[in-house]
Each structure stands twice: as C-alpha cells, then as structure tokens.
C-alpha positions as protocol buffer text, in pm:
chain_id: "A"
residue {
  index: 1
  type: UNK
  ca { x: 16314 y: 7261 z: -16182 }
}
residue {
  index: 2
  type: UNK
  ca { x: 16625 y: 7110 z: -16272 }
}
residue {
  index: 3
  type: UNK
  ca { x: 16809 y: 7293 z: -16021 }
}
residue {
  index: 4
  type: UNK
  ca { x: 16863 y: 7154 z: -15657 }
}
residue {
  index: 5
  type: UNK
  ca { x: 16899 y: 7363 z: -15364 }
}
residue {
  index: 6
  type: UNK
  ca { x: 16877 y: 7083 z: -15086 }
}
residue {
  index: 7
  type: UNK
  ca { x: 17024 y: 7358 z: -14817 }
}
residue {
  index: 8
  type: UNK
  ca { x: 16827 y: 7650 z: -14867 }
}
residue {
  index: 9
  type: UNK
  ca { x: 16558 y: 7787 z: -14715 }
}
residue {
  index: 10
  type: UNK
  ca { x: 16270 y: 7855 z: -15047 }
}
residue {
  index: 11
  type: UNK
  ca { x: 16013 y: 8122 z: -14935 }
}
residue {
  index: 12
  type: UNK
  ca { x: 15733 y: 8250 z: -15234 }
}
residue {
  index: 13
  type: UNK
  ca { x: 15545 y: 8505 z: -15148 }
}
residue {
  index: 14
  type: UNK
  ca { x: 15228 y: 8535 z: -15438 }
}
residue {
  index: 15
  type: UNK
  ca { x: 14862 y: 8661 z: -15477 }
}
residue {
  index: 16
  type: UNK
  ca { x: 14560 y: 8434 z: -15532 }
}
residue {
  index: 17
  type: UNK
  ca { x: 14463 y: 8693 z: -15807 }
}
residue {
  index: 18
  type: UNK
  ca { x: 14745 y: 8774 z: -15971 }
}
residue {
  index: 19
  type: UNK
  ca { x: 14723 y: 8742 z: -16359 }
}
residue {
  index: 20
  type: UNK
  ca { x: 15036 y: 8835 z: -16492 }
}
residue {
  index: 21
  type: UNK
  ca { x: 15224 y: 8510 z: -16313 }
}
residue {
  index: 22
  type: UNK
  ca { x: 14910 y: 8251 z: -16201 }
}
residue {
  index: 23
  type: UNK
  ca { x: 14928 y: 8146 z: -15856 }
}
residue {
  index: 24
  type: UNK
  ca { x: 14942 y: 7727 z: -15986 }
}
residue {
  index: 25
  type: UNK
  ca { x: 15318 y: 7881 z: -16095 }
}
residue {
  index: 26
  type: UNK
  ca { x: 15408 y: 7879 z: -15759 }
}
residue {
  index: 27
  type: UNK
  ca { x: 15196 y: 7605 z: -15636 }
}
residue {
  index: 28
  type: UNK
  ca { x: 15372 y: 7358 z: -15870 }
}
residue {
  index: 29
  type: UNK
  ca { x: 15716 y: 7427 z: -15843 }
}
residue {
  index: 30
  type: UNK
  ca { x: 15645 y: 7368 z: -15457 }
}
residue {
  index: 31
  type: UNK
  ca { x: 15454 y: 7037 z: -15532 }
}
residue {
  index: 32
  type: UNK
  ca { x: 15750 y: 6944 z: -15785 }
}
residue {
  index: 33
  type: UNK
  ca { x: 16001 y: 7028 z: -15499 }
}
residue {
  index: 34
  type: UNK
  ca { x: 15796 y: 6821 z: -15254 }
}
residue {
  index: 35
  type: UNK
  ca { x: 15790 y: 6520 z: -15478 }
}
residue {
  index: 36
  type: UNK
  ca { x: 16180 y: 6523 z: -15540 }
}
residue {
  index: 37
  type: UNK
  ca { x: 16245 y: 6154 z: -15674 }
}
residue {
  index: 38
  type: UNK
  ca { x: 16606 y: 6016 z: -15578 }
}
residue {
  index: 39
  type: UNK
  ca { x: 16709 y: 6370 z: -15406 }
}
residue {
  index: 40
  type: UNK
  ca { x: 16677 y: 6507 z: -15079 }
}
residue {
  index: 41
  type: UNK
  ca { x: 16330 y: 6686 z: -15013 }
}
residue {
  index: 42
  type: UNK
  ca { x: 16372 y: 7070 z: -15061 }
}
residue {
  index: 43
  type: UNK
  ca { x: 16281 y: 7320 z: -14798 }
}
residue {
  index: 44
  type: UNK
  ca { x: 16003 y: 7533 z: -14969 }
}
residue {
  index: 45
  type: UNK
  ca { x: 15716 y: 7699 z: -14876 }
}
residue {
  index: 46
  type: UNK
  ca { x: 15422 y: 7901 z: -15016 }
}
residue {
  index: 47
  type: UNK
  ca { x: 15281 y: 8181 z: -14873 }
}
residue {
  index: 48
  type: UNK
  ca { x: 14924 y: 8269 z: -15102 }
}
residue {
  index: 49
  type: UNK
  ca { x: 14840 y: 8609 z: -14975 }
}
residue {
  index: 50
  type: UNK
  ca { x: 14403 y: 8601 z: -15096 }
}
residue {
  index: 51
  type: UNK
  ca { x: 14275 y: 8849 z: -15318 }
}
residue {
  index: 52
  type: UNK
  ca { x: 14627 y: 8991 z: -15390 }
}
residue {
  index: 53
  type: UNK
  ca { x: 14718 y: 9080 z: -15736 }
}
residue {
  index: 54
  type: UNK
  ca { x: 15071 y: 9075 z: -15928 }
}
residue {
  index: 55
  type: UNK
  ca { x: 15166 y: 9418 z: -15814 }
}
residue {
  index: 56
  type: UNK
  ca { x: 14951 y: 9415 z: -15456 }
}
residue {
  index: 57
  type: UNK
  ca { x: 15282 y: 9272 z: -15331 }
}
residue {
  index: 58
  type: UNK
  ca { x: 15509 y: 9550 z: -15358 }
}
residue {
  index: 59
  type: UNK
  ca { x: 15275 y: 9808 z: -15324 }
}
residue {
  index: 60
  type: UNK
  ca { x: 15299 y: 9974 z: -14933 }
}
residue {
  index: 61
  type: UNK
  ca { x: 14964 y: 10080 z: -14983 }
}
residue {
  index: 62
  type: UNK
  ca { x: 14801 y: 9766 z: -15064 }
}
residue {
  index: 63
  type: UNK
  ca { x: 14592 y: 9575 z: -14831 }
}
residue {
  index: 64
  type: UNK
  ca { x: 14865 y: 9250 z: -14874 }
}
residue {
  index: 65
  type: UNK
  ca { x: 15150 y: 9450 z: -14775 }
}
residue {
  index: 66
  type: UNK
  ca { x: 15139 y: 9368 z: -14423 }
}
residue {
  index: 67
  type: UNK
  ca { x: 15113 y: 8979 z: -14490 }
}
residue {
  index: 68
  type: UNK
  ca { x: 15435 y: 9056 z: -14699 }
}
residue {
  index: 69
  type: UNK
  ca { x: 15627 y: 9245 z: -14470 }
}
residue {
  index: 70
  type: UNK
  ca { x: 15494 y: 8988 z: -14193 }
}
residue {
  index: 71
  type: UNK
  ca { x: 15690 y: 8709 z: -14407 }
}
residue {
  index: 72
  type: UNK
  ca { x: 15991 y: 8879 z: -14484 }
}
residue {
  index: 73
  type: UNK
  ca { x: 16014 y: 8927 z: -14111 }
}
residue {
  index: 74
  type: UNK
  ca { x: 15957 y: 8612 z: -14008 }
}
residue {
  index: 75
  type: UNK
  ca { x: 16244 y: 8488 z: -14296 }
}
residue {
  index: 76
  type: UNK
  ca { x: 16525 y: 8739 z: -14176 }
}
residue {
  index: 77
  type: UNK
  ca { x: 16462 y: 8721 z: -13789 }
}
C-alpha cells in the first residue's frame, strides 16, 4: 500500500464469493486508499460483482461475465 498512484484511474473488479482471494482484499486496499494521510486521495473504485467466485470473472460463460465486460467497457470508452 506503500505505493502512490495519485493520477491513475484504480478499477477492481472481484466476486462476493470468491475464496481463493477474499473480497475484504479488495475492500481494504480501497478503504486504505480512501484514508490516504498526508497524500492526495487516490482514484479507486470497487466493483463487487454478488455471488461471483474467483474464476466466475474470466469465465464467458459465467453468469458475472456481463457485469465484467460491462466495467471494462465503461473503463476503456
């Protein structure tokens, strides 16, 4: 958490039920990068897709992959 990035745009992109990474992963590092001390605020968001698992979201067939291609999208329009 060490590292700044003050300029760039953070998206994650992770599944309620995933348990390989747990979703409070990417919930903290968010809240950490929210709660910058001294240093400009950071420009990150979380996008929890529910029910998806740790491999839902690169999976075509799975029922998050339209959330995920939704968000990349949105990112790269």
């Amino acid at each position: 958490m060490q590292l700044s990035l003050p300029k760039t745009r953070q998206c994650l992109i992770h599944g309620s039920a995933d348990d390989v990474i747990p979703p409070t992963f990417s919930r903290d590092y968010v809240t950490a990068k929210h709660e910058l001390h001294g240093r400009p605020k950071e420009n990150v968001q979380l996008q929890e897709i529910g029910g998806a698992d740790h491999y839902d979201l690169i999976d075509p067939r799975s029922k998050a992959w339209k959330q995920v291609q939704k968000t990349v999208r949105e990112l790269t329009a």
